[in-house]
C-alpha positions as CSV (number, residue, x, y, z in Angstrom):
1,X,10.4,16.9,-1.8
2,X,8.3,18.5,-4.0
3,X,5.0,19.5,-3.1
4,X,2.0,16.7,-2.9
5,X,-1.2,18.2,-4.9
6,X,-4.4,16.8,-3.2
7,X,-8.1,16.5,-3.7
8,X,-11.0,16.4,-1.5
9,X,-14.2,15.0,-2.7
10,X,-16.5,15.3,0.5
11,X,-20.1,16.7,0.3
12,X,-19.5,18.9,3.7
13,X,-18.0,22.3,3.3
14,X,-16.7,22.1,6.6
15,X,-14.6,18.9,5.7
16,X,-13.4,20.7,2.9
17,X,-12.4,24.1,4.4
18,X,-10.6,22.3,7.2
19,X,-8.8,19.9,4.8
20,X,-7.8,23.0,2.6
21,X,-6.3,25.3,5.1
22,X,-4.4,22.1,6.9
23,X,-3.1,21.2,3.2
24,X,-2.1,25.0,3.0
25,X,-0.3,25.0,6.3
26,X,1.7,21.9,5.5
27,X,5.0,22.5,3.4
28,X,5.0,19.4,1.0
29,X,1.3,19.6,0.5
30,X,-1.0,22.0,-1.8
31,X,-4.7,21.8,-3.0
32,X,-5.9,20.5,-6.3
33,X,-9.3,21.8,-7.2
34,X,-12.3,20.0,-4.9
35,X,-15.4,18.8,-5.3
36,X,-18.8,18.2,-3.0
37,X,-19.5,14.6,-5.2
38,X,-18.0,12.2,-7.2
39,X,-19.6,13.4,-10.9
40,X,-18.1,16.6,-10.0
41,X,-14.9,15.2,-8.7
42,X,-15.0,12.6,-11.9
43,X,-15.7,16.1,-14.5
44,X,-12.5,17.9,-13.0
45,X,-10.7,15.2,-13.7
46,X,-12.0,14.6,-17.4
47,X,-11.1,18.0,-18.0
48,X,-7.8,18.2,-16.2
49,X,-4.4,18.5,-18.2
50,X,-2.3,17.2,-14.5
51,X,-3.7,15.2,-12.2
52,X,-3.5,15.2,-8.0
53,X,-1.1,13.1,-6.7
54,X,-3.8,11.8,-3.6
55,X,-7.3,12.0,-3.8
56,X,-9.2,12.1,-0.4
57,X,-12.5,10.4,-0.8
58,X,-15.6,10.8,1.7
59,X,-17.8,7.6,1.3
60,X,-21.5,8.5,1.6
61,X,-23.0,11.4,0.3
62,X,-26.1,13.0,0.8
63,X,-28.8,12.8,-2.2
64,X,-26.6,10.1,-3.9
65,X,-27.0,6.3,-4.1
66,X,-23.2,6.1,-5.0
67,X,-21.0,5.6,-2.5
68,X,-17.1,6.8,-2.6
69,X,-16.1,3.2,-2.8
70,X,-18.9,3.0,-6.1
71,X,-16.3,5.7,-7.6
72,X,-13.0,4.1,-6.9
73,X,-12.9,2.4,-10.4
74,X,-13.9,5.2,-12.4
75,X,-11.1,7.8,-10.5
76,X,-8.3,5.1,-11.2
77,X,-9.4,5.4,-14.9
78,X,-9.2,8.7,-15.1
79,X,-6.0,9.7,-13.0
80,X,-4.1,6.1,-12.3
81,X,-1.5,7.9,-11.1
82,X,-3.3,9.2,-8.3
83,X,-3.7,7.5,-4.7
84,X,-6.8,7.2,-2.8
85,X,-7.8,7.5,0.7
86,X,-11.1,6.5,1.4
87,X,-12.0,8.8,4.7
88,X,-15.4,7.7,6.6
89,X,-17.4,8.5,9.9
90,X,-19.0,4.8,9.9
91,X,-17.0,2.3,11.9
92,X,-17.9,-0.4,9.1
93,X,-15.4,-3.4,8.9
94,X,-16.8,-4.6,5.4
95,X,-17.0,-1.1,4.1
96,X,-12.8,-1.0,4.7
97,X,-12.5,-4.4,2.8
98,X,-14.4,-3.2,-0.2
99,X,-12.5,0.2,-0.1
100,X,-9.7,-2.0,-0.5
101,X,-10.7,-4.3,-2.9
102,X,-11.8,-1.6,-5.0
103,X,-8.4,-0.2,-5.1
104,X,-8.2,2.5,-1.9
105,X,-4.6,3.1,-0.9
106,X,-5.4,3.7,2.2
107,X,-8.5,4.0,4.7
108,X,-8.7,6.6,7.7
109,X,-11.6,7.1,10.4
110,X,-12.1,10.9,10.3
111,X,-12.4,11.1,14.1
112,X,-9.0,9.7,14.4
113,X,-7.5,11.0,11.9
114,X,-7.9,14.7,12.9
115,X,-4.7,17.0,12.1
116,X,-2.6,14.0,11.0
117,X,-4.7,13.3,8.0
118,X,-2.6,15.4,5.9
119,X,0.8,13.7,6.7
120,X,-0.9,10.4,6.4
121,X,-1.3,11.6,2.7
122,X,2.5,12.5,2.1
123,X,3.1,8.7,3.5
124,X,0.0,7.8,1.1
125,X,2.1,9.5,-1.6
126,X,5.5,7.4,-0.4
127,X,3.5,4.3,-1.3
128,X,2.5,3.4,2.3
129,X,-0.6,1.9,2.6
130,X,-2.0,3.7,4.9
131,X,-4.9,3.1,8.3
132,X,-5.9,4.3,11.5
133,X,-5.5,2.3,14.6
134,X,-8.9,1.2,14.6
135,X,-9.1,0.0,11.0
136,X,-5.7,-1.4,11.2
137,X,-7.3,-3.6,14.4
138,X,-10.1,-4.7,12.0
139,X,-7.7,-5.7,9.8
140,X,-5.8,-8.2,12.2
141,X,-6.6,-11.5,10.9
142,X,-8.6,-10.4,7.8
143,X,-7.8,-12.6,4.5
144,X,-6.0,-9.7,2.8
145,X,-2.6,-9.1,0.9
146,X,-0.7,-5.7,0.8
147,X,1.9,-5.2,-1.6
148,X,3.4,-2.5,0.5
149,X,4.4,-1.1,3.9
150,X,1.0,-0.3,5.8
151,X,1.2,3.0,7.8
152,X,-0.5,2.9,11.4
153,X,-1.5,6.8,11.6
154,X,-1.1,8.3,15.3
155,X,-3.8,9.6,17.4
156,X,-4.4,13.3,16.5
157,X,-2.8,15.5,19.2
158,X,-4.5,16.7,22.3
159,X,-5.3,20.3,23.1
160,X,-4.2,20.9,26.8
161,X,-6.7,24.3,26.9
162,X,-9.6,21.6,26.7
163,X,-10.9,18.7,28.6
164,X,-10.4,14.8,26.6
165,X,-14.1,15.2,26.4
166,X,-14.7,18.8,25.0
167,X,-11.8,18.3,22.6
168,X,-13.1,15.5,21.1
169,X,-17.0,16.8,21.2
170,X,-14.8,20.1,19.1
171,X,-13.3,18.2,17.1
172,X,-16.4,16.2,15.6
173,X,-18.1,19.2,15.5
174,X,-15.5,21.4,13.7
175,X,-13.2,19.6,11.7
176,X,-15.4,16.4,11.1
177,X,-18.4,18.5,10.0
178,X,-20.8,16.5,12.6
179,X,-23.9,18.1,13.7
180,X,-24.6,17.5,17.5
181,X,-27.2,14.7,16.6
182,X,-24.4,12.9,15.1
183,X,-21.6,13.7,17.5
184,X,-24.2,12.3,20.5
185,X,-24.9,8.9,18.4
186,X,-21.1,8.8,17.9
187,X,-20.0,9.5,21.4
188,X,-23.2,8.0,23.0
189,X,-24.2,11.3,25.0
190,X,-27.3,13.4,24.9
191,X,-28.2,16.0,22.4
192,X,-27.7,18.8,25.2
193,X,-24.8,17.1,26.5
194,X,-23.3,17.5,22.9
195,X,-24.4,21.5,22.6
196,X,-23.1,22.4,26.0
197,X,-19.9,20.7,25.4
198,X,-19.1,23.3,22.4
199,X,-20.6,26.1,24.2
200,X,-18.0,25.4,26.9
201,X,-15.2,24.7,24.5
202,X,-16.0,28.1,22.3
203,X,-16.1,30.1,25.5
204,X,-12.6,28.3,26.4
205,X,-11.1,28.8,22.7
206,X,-12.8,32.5,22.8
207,X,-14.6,31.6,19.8
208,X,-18.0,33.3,18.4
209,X,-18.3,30.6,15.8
210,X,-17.7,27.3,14.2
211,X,-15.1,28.8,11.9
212,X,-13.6,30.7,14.7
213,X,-13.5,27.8,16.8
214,X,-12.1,25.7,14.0
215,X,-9.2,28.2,13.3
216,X,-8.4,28.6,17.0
217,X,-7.7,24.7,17.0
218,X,-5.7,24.3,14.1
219,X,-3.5,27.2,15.4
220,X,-2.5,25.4,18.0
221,X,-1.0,23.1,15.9
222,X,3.2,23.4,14.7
């Protein structure tokens, strides 16, 4: 197989430094230049002489009425060869129809995603359409036809060092790009609930840092 070439547009560096070294540390998969918003993203492309072979597209960005799903049309124009998979925080069953009505390829929840995001892209690239559990349950009995196999992505792996709960409090944090007001909305805990969570899981991990702490988990990873 030869090697998948794959761009990130997604306004939070730490998205995009976890999606790059997981793309690095996958054999069939290597980064195409990335971008923090879709002008940028849609410029690259302009200018480009090849083209990625799966786009990873973030939905919402900050300081921009345009939404990922707003850009769909434009990156098919520019790169129709490429696949897209729309990647989201918000748990938003209309937002996944109009993803795919706009021409996404596939639609992933970034909290269940985790690790396995990059192979869901080489089965994006093998013409799988491809979900996550919980958007393929909001697809059950939706008025939609696929033209091609759909791809359930498994639940990211769990890290026996941590607790469920610190785990998925590190994972938000760290390779979702979260901040703790967001990862206490999402998981319905406190604020302080949230910072003590990673204080516990960095002293765990032996981490001083985000970074750190995001390095230690992906190396526990085959």
């Amino acid at each position: 197989m030869s090697e998948i070439s794959i761009m990130v547009v997604d306004d939070d560096i730490y998205v995009r430094q976890a999606l790059e070294t997981l793309i690095r540390r996958h054999p069939h998969t290597k980064p195409y230049p990335f971008a923090s918003n879709i002008d940028d993203a849609l410029d690259i492309l302009a200018k480009a002489k090849t083209f990625p072979d799966v786009i990873v597209l973030d939905i919402q960005f900050q300081g921009s009425k345009r939404t990922g799903i707003d850009g769909i049309p434009d990156f098919k124009k520019l790169s129709p060869s490429s696949k897209i998979m729309v990647s989201s925080m918000r748990r938003d069953q209309d937002m996944v129809m109009a993803a795919i009505r706009a021409g996404a390829d596939g639609f992933v929840w970034k909290n269940e995603s985790g690790e396995g995001i990059v192979s869901a892209v080489v089965k994006l690239a093998e013409d799988r359409f491809v979900v996550t559990k919980s958007v393929a349950e909001k697809l059950l009995g939706q008025a939609i036809t696929l033209d091609k196999y759909v791809e359930v992505l498994k639940e990211g792996k769990q890290h026996k060092q941590l607790t469920e709960a610190l785990r998925k409090t590190l994972y938000l944090y760290c390779i979702c790009g979260m901040s703790a007001k967001e990862i206490a909305e999402e998981l319905n805990i406190s604020v302080h609930t949230v910072t003590s969570r990673i204080k516990m899981a960095y002293g765990l991990l032996e981490a001083k840092s985000r970074a750190e702490a995001f390095e230690k988990l992906i190396e526990r990873e085959p």
